[in-house]
RODREN-949828 format. One record per atom (N, C-alpha, C): residue number from 1; atom name; x, y, z. Coordinates in steps of 0.05 Angstrom, whole numbers, plus 5000, padded with zeros to 4 digits. Atoms other than C-alpha are relative to their C-alpha. Layout:
// RODREN-949828
    k   a    c1    c2    c3
  NUM  CA     X     Y     Z
...
END
This chain:
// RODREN-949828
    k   a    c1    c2    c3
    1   N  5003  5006  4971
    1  CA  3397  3164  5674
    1   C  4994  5026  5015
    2   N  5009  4980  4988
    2  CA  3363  3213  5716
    2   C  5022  5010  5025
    3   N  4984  4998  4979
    3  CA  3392  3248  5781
    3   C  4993  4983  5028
    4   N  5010  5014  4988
    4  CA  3349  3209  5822
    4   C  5005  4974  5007
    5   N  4987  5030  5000
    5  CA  3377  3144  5802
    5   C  5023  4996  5012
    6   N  4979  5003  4985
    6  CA  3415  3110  5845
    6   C  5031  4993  4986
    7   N  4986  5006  5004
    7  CA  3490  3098  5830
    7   C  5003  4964  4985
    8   N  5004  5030  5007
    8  CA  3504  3032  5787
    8   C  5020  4984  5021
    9   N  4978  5015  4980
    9  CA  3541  2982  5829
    9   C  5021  4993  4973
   10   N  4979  5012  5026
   10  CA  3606  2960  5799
   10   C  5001  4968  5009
   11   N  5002  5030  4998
   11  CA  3619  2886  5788
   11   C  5027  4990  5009
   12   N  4961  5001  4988
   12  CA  3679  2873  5827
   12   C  5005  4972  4979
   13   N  4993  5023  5013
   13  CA  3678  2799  5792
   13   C  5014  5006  4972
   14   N  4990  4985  5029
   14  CA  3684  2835  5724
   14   C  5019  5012  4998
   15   N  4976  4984  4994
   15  CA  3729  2881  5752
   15   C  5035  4984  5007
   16   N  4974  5012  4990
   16  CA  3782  2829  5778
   16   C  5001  4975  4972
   17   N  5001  5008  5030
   17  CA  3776  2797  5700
   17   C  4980  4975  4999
   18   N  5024  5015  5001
   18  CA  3711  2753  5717
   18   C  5009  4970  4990
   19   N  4996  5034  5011
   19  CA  3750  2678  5702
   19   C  5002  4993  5040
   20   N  4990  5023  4981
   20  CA  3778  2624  5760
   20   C  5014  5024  5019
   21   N  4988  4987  4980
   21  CA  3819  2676  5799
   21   C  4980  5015  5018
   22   N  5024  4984  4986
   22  CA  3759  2727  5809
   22   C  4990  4988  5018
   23   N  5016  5015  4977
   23  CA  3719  2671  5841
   23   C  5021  4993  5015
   24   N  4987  5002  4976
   24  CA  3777  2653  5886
   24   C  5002  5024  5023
   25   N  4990  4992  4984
   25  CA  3790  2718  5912
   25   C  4970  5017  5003
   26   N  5030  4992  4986
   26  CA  3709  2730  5924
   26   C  4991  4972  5013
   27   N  5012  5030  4988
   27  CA  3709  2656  5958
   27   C  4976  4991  4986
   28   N  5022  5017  5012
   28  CA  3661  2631  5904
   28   C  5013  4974  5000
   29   N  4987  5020  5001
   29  CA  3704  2578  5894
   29   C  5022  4993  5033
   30   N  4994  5003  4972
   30  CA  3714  2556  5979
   30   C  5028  4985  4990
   31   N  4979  5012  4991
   31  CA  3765  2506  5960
   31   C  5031  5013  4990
   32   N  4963  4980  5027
   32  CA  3819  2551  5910
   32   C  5004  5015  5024
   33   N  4993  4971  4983
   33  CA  3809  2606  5966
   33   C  5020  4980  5025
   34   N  4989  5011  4963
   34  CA  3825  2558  6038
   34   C  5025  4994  4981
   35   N  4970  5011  5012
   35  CA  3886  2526  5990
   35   C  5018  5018  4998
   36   N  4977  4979  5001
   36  CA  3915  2594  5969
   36   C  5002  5019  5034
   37   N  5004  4989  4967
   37  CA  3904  2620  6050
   37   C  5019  4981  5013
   38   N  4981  5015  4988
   38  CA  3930  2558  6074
   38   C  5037  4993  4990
   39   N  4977  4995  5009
   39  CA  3991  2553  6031
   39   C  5010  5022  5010
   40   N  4977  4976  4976
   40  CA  4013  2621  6050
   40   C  5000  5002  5025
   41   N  4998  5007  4970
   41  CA  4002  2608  6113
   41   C  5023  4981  5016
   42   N  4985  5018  4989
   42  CA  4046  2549  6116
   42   C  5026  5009  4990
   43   N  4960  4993  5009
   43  CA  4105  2583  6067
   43   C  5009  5020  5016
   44   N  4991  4981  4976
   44  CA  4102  2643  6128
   44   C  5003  4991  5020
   45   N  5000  5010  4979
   45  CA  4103  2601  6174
   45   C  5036  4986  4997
   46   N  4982  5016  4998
   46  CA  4161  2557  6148
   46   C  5030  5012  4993
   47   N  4983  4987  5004
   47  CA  4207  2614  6121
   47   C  5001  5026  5012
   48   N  4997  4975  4985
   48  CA  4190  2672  6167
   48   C  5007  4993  5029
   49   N  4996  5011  4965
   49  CA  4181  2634  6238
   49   C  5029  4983  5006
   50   N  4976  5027  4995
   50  CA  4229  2574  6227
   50   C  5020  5008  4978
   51   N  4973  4991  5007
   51  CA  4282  2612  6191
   51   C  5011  4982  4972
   52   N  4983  5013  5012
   52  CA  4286  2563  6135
   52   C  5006  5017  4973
   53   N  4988  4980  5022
   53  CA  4326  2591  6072
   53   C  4980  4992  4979
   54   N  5019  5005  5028
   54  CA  4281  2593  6006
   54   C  5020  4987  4979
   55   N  4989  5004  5019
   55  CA  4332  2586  5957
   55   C  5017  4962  5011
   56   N  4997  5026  4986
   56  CA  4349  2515  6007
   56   C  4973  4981  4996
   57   N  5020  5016  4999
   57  CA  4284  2490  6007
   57   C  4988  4993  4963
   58   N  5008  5003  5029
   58  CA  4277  2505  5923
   58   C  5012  4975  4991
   59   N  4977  5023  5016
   59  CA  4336  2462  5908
   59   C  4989  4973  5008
   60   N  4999  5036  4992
   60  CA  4318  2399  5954
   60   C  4965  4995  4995
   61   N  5019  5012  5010
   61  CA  4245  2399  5930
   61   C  5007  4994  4975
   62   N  4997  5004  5030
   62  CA  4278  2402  5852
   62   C  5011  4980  5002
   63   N  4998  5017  4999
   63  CA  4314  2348  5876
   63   C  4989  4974  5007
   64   N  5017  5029  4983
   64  CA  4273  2302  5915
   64   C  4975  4999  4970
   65   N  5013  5011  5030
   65  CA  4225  2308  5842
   65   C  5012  4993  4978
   66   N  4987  5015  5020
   66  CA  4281  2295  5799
   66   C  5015  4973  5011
   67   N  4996  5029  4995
   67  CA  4305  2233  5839
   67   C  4976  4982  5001
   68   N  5025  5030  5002
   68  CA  4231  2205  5843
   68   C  4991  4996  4971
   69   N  5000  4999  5029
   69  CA  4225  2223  5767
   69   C  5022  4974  4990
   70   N  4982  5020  4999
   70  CA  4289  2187  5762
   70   C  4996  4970  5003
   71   N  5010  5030  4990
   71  CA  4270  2116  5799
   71   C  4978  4997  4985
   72   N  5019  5002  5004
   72  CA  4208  2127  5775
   72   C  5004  4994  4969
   73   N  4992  5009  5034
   73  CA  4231  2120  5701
   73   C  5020  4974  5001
   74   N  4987  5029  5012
   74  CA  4278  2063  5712
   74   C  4992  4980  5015
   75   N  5026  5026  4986
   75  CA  4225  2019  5757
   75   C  4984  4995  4972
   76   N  5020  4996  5030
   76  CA  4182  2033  5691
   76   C  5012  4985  4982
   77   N  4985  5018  5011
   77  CA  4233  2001  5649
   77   C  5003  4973  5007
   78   N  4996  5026  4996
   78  CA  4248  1947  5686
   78   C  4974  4987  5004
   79   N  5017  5018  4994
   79  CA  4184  1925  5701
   79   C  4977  4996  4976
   80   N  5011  4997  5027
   80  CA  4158  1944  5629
   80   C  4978  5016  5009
   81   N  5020  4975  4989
   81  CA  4111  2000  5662
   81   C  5008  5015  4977
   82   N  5003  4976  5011
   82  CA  4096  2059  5622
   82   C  5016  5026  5013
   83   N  4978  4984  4985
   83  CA  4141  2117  5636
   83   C  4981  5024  5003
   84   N  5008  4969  4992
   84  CA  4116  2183  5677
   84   C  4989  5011  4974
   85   N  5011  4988  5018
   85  CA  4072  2226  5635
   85   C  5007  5033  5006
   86   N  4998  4971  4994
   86  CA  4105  2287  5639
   86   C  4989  5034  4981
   87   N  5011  4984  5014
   87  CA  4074  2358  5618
   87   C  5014  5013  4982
   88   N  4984  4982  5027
   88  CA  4100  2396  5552
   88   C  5012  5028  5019
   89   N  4977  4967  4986
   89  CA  4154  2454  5594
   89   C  5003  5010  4985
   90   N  4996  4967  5015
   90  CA  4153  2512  5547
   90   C  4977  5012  5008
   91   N  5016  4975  4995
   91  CA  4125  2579  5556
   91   C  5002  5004  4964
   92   N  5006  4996  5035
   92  CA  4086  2601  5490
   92   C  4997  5029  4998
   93   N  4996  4975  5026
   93  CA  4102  2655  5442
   93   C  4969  5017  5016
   94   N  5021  4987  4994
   94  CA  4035  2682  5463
   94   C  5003  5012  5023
   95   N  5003  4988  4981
   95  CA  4039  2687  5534
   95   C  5024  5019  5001
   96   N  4973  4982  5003
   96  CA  4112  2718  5531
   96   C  4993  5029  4986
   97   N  5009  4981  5017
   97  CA  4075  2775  5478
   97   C  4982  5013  5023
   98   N  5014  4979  4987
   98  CA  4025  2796  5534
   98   C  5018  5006  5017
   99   N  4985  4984  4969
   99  CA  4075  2798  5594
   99   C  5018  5023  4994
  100   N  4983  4976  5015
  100  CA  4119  2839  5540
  100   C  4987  5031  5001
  101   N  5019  4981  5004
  101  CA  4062  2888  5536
  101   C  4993  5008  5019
  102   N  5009  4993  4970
  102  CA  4043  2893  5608
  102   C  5023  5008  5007
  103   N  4986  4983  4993
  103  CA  4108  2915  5614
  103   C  5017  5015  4995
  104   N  4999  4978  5014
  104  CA  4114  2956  5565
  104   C  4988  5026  5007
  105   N  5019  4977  4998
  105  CA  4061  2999  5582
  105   C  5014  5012  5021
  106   N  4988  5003  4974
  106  CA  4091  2996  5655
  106   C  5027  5029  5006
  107   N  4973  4975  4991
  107  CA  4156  3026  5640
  107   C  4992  5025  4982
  108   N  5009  4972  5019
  108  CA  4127  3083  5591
  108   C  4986  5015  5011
  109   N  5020  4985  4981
  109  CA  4080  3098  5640
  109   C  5023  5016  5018
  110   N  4978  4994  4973
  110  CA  4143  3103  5700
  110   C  5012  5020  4969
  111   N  4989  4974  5012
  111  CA  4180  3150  5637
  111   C  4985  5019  4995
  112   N  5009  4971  5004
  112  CA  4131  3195  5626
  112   C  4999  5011  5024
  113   N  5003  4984  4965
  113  CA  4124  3208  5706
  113   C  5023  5016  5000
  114   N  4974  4986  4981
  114  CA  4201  3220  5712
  114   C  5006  5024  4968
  115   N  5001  4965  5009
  115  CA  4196  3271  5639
  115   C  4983  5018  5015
  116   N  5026  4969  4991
  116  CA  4134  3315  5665
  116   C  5005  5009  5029
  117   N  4988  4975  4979
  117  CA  4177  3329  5738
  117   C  5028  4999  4983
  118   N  4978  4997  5013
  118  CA  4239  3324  5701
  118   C  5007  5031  4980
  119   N  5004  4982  5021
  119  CA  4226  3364  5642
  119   C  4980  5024  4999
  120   N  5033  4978  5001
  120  CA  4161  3403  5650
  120   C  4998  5007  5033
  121   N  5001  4986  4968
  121  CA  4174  3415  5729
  121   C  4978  4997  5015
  122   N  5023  5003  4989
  122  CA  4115  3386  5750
  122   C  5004  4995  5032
  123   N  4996  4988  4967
  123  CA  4119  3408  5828
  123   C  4978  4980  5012
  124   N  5022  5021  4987
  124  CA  4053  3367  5845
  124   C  5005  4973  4988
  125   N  4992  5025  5019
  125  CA  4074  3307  5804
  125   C  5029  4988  5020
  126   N  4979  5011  4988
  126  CA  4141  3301  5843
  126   C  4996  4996  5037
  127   N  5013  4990  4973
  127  CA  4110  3315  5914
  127   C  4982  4976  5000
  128   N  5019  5023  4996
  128  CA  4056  3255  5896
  128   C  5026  4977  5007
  129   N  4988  5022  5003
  129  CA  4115  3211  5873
  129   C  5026  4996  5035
  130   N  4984  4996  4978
  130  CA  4162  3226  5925
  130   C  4985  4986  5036
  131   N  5012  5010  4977
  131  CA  4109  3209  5984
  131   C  4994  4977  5003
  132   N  5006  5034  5005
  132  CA  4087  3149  5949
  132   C  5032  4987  5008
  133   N  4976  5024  4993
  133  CA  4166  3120  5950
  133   C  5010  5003  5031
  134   N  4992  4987  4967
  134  CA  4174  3154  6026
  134   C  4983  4976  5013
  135   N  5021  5023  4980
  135  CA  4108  3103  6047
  135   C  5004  4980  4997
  136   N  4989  5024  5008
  136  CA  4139  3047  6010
  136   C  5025  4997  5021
  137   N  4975  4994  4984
  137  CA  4205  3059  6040
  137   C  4992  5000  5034
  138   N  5007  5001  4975
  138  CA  4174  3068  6105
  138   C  4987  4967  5018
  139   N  5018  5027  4997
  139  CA  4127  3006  6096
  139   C  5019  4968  5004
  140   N  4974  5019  5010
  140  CA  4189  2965  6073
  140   C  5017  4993  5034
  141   N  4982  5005  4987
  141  CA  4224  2979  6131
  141   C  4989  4981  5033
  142   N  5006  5011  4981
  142  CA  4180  2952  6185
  142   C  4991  4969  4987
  143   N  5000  5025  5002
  143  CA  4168  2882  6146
  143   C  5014  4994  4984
  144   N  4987  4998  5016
  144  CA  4208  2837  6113
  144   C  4981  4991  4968
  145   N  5018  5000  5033
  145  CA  4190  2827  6042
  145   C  4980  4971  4998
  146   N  5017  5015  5002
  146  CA  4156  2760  6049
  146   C  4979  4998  5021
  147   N  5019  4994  4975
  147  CA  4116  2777  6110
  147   C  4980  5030  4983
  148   N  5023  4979  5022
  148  CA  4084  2841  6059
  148   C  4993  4979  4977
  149   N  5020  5019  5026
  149  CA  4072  2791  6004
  149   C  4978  4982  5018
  150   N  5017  5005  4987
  150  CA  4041  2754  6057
  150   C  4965  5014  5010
  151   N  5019  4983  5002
  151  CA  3998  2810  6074
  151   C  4980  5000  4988
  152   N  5011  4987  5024
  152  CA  3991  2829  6007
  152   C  4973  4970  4996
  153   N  5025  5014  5010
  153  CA  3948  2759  5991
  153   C  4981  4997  5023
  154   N  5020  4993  4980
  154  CA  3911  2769  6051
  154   C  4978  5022  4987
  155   N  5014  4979  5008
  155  CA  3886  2827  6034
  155   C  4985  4990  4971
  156   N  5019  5007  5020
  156  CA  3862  2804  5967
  156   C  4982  4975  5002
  157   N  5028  5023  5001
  157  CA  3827  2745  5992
  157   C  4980  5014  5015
  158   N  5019  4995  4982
  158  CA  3789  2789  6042
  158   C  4995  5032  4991
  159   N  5005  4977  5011
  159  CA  3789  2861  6009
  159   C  4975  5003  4988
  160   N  5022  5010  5010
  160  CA  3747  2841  5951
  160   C  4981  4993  5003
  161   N  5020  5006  4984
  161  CA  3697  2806  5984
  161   C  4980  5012  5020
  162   N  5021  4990  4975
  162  CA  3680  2850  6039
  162   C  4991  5028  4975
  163   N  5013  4977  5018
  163  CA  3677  2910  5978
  163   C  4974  4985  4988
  164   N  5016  5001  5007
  164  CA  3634  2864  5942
  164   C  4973  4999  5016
  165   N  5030  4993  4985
  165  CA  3585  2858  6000
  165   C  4987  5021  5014
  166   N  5018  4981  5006
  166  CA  3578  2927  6018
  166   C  5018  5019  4994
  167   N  4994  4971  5016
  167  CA  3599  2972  5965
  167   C  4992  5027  5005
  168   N  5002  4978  4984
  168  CA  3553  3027  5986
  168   C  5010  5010  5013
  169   N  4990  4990  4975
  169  CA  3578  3042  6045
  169   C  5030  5004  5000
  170   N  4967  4989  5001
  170  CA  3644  3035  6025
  170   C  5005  5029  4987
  171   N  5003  4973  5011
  171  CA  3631  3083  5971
  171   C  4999  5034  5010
  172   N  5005  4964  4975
  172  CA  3600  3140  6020
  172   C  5027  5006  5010
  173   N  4970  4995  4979
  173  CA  3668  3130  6064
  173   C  5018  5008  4979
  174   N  4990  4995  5025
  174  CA  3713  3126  6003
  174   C  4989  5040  4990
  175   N  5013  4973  5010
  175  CA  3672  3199  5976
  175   C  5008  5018  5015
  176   N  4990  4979  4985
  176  CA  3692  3235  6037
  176   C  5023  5007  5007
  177   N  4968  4998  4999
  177  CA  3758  3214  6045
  177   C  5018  5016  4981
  178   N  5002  4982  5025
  178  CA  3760  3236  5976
  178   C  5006  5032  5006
  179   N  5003  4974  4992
  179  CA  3740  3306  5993
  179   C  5012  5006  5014
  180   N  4975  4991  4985
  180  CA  3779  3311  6049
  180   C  5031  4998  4998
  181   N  4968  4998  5017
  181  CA  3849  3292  6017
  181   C  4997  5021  4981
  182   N  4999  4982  5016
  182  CA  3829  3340  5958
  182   C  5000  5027  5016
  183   N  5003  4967  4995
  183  CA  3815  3403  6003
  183   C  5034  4996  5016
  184   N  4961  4997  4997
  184  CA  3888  3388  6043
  184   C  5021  4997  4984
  185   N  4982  4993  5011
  185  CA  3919  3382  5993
  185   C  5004  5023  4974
  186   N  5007  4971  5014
  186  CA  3889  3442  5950
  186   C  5012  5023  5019
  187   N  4984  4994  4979
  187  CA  3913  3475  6020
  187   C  5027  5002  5000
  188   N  4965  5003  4991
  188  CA  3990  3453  6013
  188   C  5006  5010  4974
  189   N  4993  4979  5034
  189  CA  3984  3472  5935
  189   C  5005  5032  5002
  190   N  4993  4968  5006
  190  CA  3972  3547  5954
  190   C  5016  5008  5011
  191   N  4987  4994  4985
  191  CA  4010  3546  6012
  191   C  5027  5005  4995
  192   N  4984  4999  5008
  192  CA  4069  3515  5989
  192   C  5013  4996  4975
  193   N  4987  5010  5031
  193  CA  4078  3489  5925
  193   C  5006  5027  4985
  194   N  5002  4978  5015
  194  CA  4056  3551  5890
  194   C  5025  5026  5006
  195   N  4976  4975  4992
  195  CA  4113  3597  5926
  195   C  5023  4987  4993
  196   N  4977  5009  5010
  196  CA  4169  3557  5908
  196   C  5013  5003  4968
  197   N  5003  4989  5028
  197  CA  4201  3586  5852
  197   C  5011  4982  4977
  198   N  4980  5017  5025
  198  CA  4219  3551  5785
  198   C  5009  4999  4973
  199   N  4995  4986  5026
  199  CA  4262  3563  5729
  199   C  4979  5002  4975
  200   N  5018  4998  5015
  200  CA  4221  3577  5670
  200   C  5018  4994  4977
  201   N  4986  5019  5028
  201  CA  4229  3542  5595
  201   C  5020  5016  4982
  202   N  4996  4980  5011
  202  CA  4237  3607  5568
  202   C  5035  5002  5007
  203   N  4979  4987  4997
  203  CA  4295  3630  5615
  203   C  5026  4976  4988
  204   N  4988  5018  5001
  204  CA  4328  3561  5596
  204   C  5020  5004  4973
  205   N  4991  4993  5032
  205  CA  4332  3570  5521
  205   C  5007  5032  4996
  206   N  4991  4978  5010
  206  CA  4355  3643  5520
  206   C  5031  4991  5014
  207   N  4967  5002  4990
  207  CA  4422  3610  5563
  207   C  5011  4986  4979
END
């Protein structure tokens, strides 16, 4: 590829694992998207506005389907009906092996962060992590946690979408922002990081 050539576009579809989800959260599929919008819409509405408890509303839907399950099996009997066709409830050996692995990686990933400032004194490594749990912590405190998950699927039904229609431009913006976080914080590296003094491995192992 020459220099001339333009940038390849990326495939956001591919990118978000190209099955049934991708097209929901690029509205190819109008009706998965309005269903998962409108649902959270109505569980923020009915546990954030009108105060009702979650762990109240779990129980009396598990009940109100195990009493119509219930009737519904002994109307079936008596009237020599066929009984409910209910779906096979187990989780398979398989799926349990990837979620094992996804968060496997997960926590090996989070241990090597906390050896390399831990152990190896990584000064820019603890300074990233530290800001990241400060913005969380910060973020946290002005919503409650189901009003950010709320958010959060907002944002993925409308994120995606507007990247996939104009990537360019995102890109350019994205590229400078880029540049401009890298030179301030190349800036706070010489300023401060670099003067702060820290034991050395050496002086460790001669104590």
């Amino acid at each position: 590829m020459g220099e001339s050539d333009p940038p390849r576009r990326l495939s956001v579809h591919q990118a978000l694992g190209g099955g049934s989800v991708a097209d929901v959260f690029l509205w190819r599929r109008w009706f998965g998207g309005s269903s998962v919008l409108v649902s959270a819409k109505m569980v923020w509405l009915l546990f954030e506005r009108n105060g009702y408890n979650p762990l109240t509303f779990v129980a009396n839907g598990l009940l109100l389907l195990v009493l119509i399950l219930f009737f519904w099996a002994k109307s079936a009997s008596l009237l020599n009906r066929p009984l409910p066709a209910l779906p096979n409830l187990e989780i398979s050996e398989k799926s349990i092996t990837k979620v094992t692995n996804v968060l496997l990686q997960w926590i090996n990933y989070a241990l090597s962060i906390a050896q390399d400032i831990t152990v190896n004194h990584n000064l820019k490594l603890f300074a990233q992590v530290s800001c990241g749990l400060y913005a969380l912590y910060y973020i946290g405190g002005l919503f409650s946690f189901l009003t950010f998950a709320y958010i959060g699927i907002i944002l993925l039904l409308s994120v995606p979408v507007f990247y996939d229609k104009c990537q360019d431009h995102v890109n350019d913006k994205l590229c400078v922002i880029h540049r401009f976080v890298q030179t301030q914080y190349k800036k706070i590296d010489d300023n401060i990081l670099k003067k702060i003094p820290l034991p050395s491995s050496k002086a460790k192992k001669v104590q």
